[in-house]
C-alpha positions as CSV (number, residue, x, y, z in Angstrom):
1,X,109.1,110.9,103.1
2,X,111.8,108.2,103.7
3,X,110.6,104.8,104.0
4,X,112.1,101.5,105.2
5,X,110.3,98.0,104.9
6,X,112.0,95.5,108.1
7,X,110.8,92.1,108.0
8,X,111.5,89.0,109.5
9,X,110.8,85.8,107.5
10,X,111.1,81.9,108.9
11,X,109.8,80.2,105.6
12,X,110.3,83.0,103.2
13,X,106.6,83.9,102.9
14,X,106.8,87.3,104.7
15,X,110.1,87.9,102.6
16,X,108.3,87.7,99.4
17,X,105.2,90.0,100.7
18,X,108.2,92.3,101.8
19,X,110.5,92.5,98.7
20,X,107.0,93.7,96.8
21,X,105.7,96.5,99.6
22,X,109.6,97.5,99.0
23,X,109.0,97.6,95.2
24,X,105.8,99.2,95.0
25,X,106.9,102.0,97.8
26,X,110.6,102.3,96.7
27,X,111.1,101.5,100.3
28,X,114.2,100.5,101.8
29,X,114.3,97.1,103.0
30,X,115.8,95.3,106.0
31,X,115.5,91.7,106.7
32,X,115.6,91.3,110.5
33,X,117.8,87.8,110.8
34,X,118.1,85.9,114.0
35,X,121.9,85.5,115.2
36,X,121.4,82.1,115.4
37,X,119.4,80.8,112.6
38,X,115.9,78.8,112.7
39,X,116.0,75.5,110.8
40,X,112.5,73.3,110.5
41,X,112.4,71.3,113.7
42,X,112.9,74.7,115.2
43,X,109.3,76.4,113.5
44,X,107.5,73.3,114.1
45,X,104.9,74.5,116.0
46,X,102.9,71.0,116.4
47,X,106.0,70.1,118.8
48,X,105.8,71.8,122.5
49,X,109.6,71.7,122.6
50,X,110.3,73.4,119.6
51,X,112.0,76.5,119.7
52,X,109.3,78.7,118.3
53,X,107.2,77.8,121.3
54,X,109.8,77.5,124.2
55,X,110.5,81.3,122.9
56,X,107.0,81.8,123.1
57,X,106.8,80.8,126.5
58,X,109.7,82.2,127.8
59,X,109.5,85.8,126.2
60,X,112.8,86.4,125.9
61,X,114.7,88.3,123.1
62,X,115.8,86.9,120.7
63,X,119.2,88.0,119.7
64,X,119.3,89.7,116.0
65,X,122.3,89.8,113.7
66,X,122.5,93.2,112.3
67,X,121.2,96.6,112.5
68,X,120.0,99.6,110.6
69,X,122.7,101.8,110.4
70,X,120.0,104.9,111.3
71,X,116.3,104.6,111.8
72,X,116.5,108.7,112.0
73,X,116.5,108.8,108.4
74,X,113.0,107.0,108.0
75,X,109.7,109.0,108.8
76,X,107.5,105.4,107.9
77,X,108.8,101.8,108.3
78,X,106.5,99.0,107.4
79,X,107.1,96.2,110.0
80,X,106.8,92.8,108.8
81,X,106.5,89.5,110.6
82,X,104.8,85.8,110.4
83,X,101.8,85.7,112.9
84,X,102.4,83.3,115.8
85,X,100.2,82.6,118.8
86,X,98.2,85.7,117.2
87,X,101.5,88.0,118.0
88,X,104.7,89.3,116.9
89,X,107.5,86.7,117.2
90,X,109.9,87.5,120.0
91,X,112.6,88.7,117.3
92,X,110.2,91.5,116.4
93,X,110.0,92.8,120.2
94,X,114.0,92.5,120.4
95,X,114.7,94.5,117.1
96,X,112.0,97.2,118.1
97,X,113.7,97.7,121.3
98,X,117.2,98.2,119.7
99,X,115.5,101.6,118.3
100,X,114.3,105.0,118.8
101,X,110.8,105.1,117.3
102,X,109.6,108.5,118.5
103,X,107.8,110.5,115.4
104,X,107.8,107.6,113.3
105,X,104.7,106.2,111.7
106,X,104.4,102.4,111.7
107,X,102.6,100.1,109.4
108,X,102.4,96.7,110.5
109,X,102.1,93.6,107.9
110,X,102.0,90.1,109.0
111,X,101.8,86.4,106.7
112,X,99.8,84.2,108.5
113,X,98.5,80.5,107.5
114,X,95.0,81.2,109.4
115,X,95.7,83.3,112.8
116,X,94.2,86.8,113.0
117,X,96.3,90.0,114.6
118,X,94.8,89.3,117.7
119,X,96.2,92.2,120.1
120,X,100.0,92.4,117.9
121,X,99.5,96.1,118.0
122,X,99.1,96.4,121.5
123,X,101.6,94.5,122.8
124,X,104.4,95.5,120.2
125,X,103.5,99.5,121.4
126,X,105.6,99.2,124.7
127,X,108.8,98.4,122.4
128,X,108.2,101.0,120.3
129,X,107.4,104.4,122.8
130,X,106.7,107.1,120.1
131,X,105.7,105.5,117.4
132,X,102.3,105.7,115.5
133,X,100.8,103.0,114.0
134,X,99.2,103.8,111.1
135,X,98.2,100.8,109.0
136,X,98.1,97.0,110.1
137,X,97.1,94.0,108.0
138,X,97.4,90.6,107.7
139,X,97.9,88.4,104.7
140,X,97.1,85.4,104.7
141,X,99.3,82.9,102.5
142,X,101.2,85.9,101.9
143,X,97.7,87.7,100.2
144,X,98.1,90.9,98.4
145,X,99.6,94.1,100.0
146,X,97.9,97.6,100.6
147,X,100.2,99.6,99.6
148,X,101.6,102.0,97.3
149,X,104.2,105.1,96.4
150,X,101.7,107.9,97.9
151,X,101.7,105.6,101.1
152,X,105.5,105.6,101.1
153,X,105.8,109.2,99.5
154,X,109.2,108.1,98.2
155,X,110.9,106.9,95.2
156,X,113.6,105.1,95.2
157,X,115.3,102.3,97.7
158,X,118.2,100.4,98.5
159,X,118.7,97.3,100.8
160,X,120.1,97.0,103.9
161,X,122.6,94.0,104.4
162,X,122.5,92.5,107.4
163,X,125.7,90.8,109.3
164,X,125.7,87.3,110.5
165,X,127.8,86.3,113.4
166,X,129.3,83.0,113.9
């Protein structure tokens, strides 16, 4: 079985917990990258006007740079994501759309400085029609990951580069 690790990352965290799930699957691995990049007023959460919680608010995609050249080949992709507002940031709702996730099994793993999942799986499912989740966790601090190669049932991985647009 074929598996892909996609993450998205604002300080790095989630990166790091994602480059070892890749290593100890022999996953694939995808870094989902907003078109137009965050920079630290924008993830400052204590401000109302920040970006983070405007998107929040609004709900609105958020435009990613990049794609996975075929999600067809994947039967497992661990999705990976910072918790905020005890959900998926909107980036993670945008890239799920831009696939077909029918048959695929889903395992969701999230960073978080204190938040719980809260209802992520549920309201992620809409985005991705098909797909079945198999395995979500949260990290805290970036924690430790649950996984290994009988999870990914594969052996070897490469990494996806992702475009930016200017």
């Amino acid at each position: 079985m074929k598996s892909l690790v996609a993450f998205f990352s604002a300080g790095g965290t989630t990166a790091g917990l994602a480059k070892k799930i890749a290593g100890m699957t022999g996953s694939d691995l995808f870094e989902i990258v907003p078109e137009q990049p965050y920079t630290p007023e924008d993830l400052d959460w204590t401000n109302p006007e920040a970006r983070c919680n405007r998107e929040f608010r609004s709900g609105e995609d958020v435009p990613v740079s990049g794609q996975i050249e075929s999600l067809d080949e994947y039967e497992l992709i661990f999705l990976g994501f910072p918790i905020w507002y005890e959900c998926a940031p909107n980036i993670i709702n945008t890239f799920c759309k831009a696939y077909d996730w029918t048959g695929k099994s889903v395992a969701l793993f999230a960073t978080s400085g204190g938040s719980e999942m809260g209802e992520t799986e549920a309201k992620l499912m809409p985005f991705m029609p098909g797909a079945k989740i198999v395995h979500t966790q949260v990290m805290p601090g970036g924690g430790e990951p649950k996984a290994s190669k009988e999870t990914a049932g594969n052996k070897g991985g490469k990494k996806h580069k992702h475009g930016k647009h200017k």
